[in-house]
N, C-alpha and C positions, 0 to 999 in steps of 0.2 A: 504493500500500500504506500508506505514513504516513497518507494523510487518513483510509482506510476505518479503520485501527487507531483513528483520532482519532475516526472516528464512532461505532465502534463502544465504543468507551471512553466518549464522550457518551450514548451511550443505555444503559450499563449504570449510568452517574451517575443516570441520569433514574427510570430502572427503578427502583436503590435508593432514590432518594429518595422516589417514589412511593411503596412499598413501606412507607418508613418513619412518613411522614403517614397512609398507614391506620393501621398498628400505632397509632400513636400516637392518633388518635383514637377508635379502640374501647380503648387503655389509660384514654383519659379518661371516655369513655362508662359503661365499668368502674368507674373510682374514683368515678365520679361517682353512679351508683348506689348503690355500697356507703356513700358517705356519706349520700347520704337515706334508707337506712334504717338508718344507724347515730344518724343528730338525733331525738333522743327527740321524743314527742308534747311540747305543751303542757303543763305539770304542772296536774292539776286540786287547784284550789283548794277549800281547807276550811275549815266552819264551825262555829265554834266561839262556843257560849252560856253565858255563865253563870247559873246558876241558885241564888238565893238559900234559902237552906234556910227563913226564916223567911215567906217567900213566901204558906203556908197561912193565914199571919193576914190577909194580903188576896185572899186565897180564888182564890189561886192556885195551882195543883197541877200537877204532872208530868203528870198526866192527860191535862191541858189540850192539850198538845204531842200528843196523838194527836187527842183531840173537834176541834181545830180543821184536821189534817190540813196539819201544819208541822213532826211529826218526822222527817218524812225529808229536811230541807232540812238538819238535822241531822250533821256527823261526831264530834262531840264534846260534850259537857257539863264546863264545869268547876263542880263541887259546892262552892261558897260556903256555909260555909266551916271550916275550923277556924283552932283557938286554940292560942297558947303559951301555959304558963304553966311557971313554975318552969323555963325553959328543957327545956324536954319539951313536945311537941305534946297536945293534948284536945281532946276532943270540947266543939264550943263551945256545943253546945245540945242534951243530953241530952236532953228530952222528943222535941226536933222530929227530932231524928235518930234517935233508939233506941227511943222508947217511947210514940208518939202514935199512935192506933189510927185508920187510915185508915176511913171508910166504902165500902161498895160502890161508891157513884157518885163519889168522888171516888182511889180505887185502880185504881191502871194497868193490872189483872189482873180488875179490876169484881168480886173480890171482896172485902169486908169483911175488915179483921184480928181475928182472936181473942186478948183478953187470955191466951189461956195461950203465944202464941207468944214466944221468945225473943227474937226483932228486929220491929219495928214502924216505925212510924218512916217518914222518908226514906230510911234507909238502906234498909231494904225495898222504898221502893217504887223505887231504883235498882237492886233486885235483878231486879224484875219487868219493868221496862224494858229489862235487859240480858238477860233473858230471850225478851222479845217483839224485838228488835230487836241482834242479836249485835253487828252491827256499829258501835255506836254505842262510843265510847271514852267512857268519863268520869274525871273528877280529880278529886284534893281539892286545895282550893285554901287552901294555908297562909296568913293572913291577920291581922295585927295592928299595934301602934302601931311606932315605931322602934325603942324602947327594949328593947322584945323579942326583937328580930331582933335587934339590938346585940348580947346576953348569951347567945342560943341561939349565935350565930358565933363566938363566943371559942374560942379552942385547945383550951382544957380543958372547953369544953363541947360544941361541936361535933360530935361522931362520937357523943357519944349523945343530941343531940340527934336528929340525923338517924336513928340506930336508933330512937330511940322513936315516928320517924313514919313510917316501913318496918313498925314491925311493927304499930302499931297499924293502917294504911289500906292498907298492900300486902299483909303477910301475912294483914290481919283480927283479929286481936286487938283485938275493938272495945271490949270491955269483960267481966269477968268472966261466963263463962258463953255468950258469945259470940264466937264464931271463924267468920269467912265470909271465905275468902279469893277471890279474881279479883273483888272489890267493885270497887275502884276499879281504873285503868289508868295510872296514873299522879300523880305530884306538881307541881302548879301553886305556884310563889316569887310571892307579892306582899307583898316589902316595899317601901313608901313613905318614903322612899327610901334605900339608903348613900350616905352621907356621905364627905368624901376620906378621913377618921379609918376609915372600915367598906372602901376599897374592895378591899382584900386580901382582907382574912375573909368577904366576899364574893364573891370569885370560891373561896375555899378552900371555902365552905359550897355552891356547886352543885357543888363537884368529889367533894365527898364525898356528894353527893345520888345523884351520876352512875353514882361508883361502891358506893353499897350499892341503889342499883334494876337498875343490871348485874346484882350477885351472885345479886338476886332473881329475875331474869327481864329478856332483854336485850328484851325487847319493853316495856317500861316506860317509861313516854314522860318527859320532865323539862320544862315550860317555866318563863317566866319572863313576871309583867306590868312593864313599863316606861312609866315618865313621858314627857311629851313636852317638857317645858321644858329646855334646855340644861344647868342645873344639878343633873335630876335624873340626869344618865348621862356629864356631858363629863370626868368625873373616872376614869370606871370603864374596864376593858377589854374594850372592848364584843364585839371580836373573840374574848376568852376565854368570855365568857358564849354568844358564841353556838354555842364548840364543845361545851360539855357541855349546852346547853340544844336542843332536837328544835325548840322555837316560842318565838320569842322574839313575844311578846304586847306591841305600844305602845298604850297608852291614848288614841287619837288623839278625844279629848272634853276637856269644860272649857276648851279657849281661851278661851273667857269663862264669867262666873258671878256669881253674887252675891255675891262676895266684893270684888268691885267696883260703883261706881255709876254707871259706863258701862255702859250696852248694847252687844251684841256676840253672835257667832254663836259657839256652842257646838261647832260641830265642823266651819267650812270647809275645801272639799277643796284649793281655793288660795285665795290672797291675794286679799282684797277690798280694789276704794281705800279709804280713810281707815278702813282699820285702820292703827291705831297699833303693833302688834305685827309687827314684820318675819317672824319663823318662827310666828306665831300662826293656822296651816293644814295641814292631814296632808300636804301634798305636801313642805312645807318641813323637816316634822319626820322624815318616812319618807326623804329625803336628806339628813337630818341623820344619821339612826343608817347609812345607806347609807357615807356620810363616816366613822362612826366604827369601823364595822368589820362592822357587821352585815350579808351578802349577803340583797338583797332577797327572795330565796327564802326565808328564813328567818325573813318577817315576817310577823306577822297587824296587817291592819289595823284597829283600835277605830272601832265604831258605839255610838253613844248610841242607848238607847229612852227615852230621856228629855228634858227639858228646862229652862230658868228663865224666870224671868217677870223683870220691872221694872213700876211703878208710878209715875204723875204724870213721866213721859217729855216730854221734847222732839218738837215734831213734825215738825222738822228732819229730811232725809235716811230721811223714815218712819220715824222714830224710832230709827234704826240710829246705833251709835256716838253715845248724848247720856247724859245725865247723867238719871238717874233713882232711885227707890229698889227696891231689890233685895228681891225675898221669897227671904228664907233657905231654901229647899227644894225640891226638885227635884220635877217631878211627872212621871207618864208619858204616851211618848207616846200612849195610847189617851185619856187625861182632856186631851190638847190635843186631838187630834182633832175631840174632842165638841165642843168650841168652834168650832171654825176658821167656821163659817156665820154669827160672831157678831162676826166679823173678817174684815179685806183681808190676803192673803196676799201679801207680798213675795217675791221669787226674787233671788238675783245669778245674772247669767246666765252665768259661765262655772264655777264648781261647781255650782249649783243649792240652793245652800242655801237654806231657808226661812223668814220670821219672822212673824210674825201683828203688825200693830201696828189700833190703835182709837179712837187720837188720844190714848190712856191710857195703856194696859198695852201693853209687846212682850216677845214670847215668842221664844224662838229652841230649836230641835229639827231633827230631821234626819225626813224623810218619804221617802215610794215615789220620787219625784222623785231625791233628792238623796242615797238609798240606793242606785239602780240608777246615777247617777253614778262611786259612790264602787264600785262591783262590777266597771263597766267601768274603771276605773283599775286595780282589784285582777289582773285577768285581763291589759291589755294590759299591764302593769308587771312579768307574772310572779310577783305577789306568792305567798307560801305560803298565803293564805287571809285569811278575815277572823274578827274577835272583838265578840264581842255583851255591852255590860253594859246592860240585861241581861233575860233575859227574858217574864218577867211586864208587861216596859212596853210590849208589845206590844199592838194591838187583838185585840177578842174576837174577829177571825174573821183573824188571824194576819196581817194586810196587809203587814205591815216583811219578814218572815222568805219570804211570796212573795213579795215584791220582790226579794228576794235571788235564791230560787231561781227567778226567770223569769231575773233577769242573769247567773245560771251556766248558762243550760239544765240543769237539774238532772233533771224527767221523773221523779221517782222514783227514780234512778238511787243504785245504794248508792255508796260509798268507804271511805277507808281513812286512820288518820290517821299510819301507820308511819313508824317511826324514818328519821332524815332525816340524821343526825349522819356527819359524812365517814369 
């Protein structure tokens, strides 16, 4: 009787434990489900161009973005630009924006403006764009010297500051006799840059940005452009900007320029040997602002459509990293392109940046190459998207912007560029 008690005690041990390893394995089977469909998808990355208002004097048009079949690679426009003055936000180019009378072929809508209408302009023809294409957000992008921003962020100027740029470009009060409100979707900050003297009154002028575009409509986007050099943000709270700012926008171009007379690549995605700049590459700078507070989700990452030249170069190293003279201006990338058959194209092979040298002149720019690089780093990184300055330096048959949209698989596919803020 004791052993059978002992066996029988042994196989009800055996029983429960059985028992309990299924349970238990369909409890994980369970949770284990419900968390892969609770792990959100991939967030899809947005892109965001800006678009210079004075554009038209190089016969560049909004237009252009449909005839070349590149606006739907599109989620955003930031409308470059407006003006401080008088610590009050204006309109920085009344003809181009309020009262230049589009023709048929060069109007988004292919119809001609009529001098008796009351808006003309670019602000019109972002009226007709937001017409043909709802989905498309666009900004105005506040833009001026330091000095400016300095004196709109003061305590006692601030808060109407920031009213007089809510009502002029969110509510539409664009100018007497003109009221078109849902124009813009939002406020683009590029000031260059606060100082440790500004960096209070700068995080105080996005908090009041934040909250009179709530009061207007919480669907109003706030971003911010940011420098790439250490001193232009290691002073600021970078964590605070990124809570009232939807996109914090890094200018990840200019590592080199003519401001120098060393040659150097304009916007590597990593470190090249014998560059002399340790963070002078987006991967170093975008773990820089990573470091300082800003969640990589909350980045866009800067593409140049541009480039710079040197002149009477070293032939050293293909003329990368020598001493030459600098042409003061930047051209775009479609007037390098036209070149490149007239030059040897250099690559460094683990960003894919590109330089043209000719035993002369090197040129440094970012191409289809070294943009779908920079697309796949954006996607595997999680980044929120990327920033284009800017778009007119594009070729005439749109090559940069589908290079983008092949490295997003994009397909036509629309998006959304909604509020992102915790």
């Amino acid at each position: 009787m004791p052993q059978s008690k002992l066996a029988s005690t042994k196989r009800m041990r055996i029983l429960f434990t059985f028992f309990t390893i299924i349970y238990a394995v369909v409890a994980l089977r369970s949770f284990a489900a419900q968390s892969q469909r609770a792990i959100p998808a991939t967030p899809r990355q947005i892109v965001v161009g800006y678009f210079r208002g004075n554009s038209m004097r190089s016969q560049f048009f909004l237009k252009d973005l449909i005839s070349r079949g590149t606006i739907s690679v599109l989620d955003q426009i930031n409308y470059s630009q407006v003006n401080i003055r008088d610590a009050r936000c204006v309109v920085a180019d009344p003809d181009s924006d309020l009262s230049f009378s589009f023709s048929a072929e060069n109007s988004v809508d292919g119809t001609a403006d009529k001098p008796s209408m009351p808006l003309r302009g670019n602000f019109h023809q972002i009226q007709e764009l937001k017409r043909l294409y709802p989905r498309i957000k666009v900004l105005v992008s506040i833009e001026g010297t330091p000095d400016v921003f300095v004196k709109a962020a003061q305590p006692e100027n601030r808060v109407a500051f920031v009213t007089s740029c809510v009502q002029q470009f969110i509510q539409g009060k664009l100018a007497d006799g003109i009221n078109i409100s849902s124009l813009f979707d939002g406020i683009d900050v590029d000031w260059e840059y606060p100082e440790e003297t500004d960096k209070l009154n700068f995080i105080a002028l996005l908090a009041e940005f934040r909250r009179q575009l709530d009061v207007a409509g919480t669907s109003h986007l706030l971003t911010v452009a940011m420098g790439t050099t250490r001193n232009a943000y290691q002073h600021l709270d970078m964590a605070a900007v990124a809570r009232y700012a939807d996109q914090v926008g890094i200018m990840n171009y200019d590592y080199a320029g003519p401001w120098s007379k060393k040659t150097g690549l304009v916007a590597p995605l990593y470190h090249v040997p014998g560059n002399p700049e340790i963070d002078g590459d987006v991967d170093a700078t975008l773990f820089n602002y990573q470091q300082a507070g800003v969640p990589i989700s909350h980045m866009l990452m800067g593409m140049p459509f541009y480039g710079y030249s040197w002149n009477r170069v070293a032939a050293d190293n293909h003329g990368l990293f020598q001493l030459g003279e600098p042409v003061r201006a930047d051209a775009t990338y479609n007037s390098i392109a036209a070149i490149t058959n007239k030059s040897t194209i250099y690559r460094d092979g683990k960003s894919q940046a590109p330089w043209l040298f000719d035993g002369n002149t090197f040129w440094t720019y970012d191409d289809e190459l070294s943009i779908a690089a920079k697309v796949k780093y954006a996607r595997d990184h999680g980044l929120m998207g990327i920033m284009i300055w800017e778009l007119s330096g594009d070729t005439t048959d749109g090559k940069l912007l589908k290079a983008i949209s092949t490295g997003l698989a994009r397909h036509e596919e629309t998006g959304s560029t909604g509020r992102t803020m915790p």
